[in-house]
N, CA, C and O atoms as a CHARMM CRD file, in Angstrom:
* protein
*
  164
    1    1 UNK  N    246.04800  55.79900 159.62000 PROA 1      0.00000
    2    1 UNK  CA   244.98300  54.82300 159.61600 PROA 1      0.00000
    3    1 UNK  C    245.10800  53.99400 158.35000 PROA 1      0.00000
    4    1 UNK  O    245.19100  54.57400 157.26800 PROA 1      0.00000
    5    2 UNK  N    245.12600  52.70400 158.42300 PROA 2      0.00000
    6    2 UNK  CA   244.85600  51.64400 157.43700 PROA 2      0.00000
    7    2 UNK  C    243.30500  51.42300 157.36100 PROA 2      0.00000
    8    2 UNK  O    242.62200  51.46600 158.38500 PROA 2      0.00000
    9    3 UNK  N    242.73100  51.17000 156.04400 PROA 3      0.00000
   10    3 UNK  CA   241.77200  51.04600 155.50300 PROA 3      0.00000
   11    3 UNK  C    241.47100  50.01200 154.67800 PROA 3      0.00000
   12    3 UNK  O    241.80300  50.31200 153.53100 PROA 3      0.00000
   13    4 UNK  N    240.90500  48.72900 154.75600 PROA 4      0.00000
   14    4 UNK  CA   240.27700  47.45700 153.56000 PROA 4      0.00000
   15    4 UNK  C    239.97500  48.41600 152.08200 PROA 4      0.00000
   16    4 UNK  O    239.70700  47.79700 151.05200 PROA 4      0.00000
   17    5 UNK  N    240.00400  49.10800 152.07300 PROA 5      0.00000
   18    5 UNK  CA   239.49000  49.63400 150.97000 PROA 5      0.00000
   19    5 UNK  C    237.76200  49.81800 150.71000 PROA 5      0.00000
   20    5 UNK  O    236.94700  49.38200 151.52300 PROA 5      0.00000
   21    6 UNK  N    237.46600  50.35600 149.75900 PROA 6      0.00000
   22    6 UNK  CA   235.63400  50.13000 149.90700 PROA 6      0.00000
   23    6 UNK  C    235.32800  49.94900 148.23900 PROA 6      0.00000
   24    6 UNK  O    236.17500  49.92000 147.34700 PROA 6      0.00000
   25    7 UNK  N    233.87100  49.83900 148.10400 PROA 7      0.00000
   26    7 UNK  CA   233.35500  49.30000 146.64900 PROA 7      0.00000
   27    7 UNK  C    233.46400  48.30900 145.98600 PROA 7      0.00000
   28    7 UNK  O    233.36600  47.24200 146.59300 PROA 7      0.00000
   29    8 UNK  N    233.69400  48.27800 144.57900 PROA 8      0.00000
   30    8 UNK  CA   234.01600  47.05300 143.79400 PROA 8      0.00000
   31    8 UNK  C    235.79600  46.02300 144.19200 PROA 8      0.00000
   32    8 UNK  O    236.03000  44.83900 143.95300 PROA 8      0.00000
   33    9 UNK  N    236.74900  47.10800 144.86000 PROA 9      0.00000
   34    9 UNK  CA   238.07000  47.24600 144.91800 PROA 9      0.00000
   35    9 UNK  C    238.14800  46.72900 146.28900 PROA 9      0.00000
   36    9 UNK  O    239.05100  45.91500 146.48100 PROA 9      0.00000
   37   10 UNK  N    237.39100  47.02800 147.28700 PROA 10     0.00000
   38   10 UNK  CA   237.45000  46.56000 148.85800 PROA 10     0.00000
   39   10 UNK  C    238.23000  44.74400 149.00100 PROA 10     0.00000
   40   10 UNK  O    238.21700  43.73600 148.29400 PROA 10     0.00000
   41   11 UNK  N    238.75200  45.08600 150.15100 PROA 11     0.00000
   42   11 UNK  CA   239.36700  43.78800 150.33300 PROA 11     0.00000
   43   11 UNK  C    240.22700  43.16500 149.20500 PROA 11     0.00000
   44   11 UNK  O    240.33700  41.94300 149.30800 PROA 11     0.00000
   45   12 UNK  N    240.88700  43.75700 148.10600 PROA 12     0.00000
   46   12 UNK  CA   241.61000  43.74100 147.27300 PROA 12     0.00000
   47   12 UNK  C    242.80400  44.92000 147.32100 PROA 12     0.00000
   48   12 UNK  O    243.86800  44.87000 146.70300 PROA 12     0.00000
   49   13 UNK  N    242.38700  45.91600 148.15100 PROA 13     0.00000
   50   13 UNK  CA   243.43100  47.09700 148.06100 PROA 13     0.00000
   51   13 UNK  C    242.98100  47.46300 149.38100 PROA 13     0.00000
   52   13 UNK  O    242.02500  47.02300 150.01900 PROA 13     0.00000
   53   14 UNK  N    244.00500  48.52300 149.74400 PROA 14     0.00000
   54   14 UNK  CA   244.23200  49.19900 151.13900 PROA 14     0.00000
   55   14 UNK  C    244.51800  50.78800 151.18200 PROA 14     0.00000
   56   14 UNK  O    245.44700  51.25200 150.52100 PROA 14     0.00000
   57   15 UNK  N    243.71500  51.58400 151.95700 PROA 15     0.00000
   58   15 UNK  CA   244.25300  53.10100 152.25800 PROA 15     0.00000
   59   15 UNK  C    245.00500  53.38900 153.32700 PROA 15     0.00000
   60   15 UNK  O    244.82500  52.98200 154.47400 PROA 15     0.00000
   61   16 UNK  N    246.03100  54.24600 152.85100 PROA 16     0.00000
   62   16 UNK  CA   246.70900  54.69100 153.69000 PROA 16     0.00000
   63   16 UNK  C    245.92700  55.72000 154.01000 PROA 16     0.00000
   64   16 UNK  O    245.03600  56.02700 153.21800 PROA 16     0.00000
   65   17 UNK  N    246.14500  56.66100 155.55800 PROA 17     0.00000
   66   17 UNK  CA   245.64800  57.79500 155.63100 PROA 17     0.00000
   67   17 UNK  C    246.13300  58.29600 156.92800 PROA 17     0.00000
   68   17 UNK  O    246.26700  57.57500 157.91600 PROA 17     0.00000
   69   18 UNK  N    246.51000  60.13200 156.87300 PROA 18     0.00000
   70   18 UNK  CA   247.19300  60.62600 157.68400 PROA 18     0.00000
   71   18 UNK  C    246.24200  61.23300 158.65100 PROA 18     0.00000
   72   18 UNK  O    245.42600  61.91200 158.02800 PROA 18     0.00000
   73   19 UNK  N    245.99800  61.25500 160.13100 PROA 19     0.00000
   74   19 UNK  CA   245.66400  61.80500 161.13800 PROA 19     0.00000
   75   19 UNK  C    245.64900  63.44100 161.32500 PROA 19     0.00000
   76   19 UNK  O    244.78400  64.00200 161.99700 PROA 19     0.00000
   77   20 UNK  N    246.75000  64.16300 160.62500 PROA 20     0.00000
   78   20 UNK  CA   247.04900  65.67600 160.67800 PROA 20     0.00000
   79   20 UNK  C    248.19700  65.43100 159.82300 PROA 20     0.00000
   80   20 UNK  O    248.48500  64.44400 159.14500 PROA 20     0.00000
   81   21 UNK  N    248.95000  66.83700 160.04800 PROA 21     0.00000
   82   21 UNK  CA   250.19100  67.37200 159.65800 PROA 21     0.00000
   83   21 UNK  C    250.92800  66.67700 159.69700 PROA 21     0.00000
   84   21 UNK  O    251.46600  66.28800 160.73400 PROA 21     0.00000
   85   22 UNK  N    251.27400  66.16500 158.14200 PROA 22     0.00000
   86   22 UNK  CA   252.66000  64.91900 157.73600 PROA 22     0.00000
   87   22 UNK  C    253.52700  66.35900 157.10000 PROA 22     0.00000
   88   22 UNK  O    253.18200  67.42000 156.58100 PROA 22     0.00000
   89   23 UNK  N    254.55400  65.84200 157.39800 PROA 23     0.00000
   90   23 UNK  CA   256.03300  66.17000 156.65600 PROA 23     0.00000
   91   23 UNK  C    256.22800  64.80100 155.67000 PROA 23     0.00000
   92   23 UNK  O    255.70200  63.69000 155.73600 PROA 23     0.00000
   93   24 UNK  N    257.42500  65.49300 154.53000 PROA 24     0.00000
   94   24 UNK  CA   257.87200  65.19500 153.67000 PROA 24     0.00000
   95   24 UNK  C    258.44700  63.28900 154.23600 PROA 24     0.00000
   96   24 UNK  O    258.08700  62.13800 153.99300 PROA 24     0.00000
   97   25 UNK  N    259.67100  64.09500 155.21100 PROA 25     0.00000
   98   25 UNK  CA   260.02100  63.16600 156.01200 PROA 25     0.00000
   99   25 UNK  C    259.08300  61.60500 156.98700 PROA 25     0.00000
  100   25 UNK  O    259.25400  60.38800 157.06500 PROA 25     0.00000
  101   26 UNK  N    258.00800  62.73200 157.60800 PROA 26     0.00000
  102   26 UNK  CA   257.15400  61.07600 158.04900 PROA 26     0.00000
  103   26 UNK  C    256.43300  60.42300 157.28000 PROA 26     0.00000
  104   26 UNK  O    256.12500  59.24200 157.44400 PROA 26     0.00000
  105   27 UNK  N    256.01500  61.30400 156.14500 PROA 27     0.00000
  106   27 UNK  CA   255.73600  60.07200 155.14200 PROA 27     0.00000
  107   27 UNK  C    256.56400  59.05100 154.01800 PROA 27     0.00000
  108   27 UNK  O    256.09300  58.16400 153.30500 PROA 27     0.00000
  109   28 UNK  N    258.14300  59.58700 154.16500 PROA 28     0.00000
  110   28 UNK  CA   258.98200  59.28300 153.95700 PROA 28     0.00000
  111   28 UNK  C    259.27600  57.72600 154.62900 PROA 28     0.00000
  112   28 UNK  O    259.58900  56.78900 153.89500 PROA 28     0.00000
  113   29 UNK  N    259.11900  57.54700 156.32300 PROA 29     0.00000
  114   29 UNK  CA   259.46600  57.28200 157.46600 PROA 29     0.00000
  115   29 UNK  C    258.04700  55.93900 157.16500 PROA 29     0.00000
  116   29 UNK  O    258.09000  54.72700 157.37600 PROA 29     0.00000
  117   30 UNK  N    257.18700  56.59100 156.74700 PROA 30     0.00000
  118   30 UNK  CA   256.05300  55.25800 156.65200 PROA 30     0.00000
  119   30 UNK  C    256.29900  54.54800 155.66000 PROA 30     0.00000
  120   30 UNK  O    256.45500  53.34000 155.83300 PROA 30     0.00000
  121   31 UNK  N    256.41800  55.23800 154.07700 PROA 31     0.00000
  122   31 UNK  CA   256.28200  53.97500 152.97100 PROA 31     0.00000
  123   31 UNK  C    257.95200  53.23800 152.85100 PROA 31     0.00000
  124   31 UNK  O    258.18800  52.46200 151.92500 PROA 31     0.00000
  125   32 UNK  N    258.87100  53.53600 153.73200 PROA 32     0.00000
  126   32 UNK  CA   259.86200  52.95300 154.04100 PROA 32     0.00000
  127   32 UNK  C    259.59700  51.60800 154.94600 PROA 32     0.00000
  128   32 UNK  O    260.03500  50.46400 154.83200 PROA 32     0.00000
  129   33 UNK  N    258.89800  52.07800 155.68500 PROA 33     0.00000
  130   33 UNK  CA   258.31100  50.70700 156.70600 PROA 33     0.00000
  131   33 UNK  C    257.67000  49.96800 155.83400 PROA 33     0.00000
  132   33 UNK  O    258.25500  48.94100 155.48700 PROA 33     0.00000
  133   34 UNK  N    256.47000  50.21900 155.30000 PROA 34     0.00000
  134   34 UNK  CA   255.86500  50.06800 154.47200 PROA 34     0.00000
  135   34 UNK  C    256.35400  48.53600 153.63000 PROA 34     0.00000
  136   34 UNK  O    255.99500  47.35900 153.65200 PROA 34     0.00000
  137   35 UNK  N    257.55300  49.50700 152.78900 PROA 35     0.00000
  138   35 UNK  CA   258.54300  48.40200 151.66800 PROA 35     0.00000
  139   35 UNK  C    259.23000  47.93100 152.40000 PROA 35     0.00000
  140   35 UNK  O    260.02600  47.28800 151.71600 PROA 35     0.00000
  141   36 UNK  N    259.50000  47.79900 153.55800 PROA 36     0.00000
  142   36 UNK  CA   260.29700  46.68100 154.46600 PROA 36     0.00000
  143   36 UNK  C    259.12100  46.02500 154.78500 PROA 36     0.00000
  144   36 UNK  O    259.28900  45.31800 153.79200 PROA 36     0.00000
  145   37 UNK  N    258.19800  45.64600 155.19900 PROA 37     0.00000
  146   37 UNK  CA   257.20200  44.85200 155.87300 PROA 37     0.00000
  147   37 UNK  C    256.47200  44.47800 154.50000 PROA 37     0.00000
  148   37 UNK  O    255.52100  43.84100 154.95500 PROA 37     0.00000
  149   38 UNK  N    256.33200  44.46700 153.34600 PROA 38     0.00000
  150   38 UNK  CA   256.11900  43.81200 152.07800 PROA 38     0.00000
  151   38 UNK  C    256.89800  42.83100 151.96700 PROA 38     0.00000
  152   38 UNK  O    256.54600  41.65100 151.94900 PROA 38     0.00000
  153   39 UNK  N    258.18700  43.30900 151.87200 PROA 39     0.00000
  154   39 UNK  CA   259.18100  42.80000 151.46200 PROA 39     0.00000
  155   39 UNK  C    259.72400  41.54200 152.41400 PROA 39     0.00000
  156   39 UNK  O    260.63000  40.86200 151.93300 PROA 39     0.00000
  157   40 UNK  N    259.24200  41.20900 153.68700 PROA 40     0.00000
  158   40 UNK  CA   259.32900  40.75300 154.39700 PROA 40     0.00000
  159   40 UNK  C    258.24900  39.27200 153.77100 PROA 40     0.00000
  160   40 UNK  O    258.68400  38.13100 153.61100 PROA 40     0.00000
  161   41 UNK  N    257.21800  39.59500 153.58500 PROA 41     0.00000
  162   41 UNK  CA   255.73900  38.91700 153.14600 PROA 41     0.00000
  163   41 UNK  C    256.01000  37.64100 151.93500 PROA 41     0.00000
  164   41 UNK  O    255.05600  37.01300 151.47600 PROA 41     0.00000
């Protein structure tokens, strides 16, 4: 789940957040996407 962020910081920053049981690897697998789709921007 992606998140706007909340408080003073909202709509300036973003949460990441996992559903259940991440491995090393799928969170590996996300902030890889992640820095490709920035990097894209």
């Amino acid at each position: 789940a992606i998140d706007g962020g909340y408080g003073k910081i909202k709509g300036t920053t973003f949460r990441l957040s996992n559903m259940g049981d991440e491995t090393d690897e799928t969170i590996q697998n996300l902030l890889d996407a992640l820095d490709d789709s920035l990097t894209k921007l």
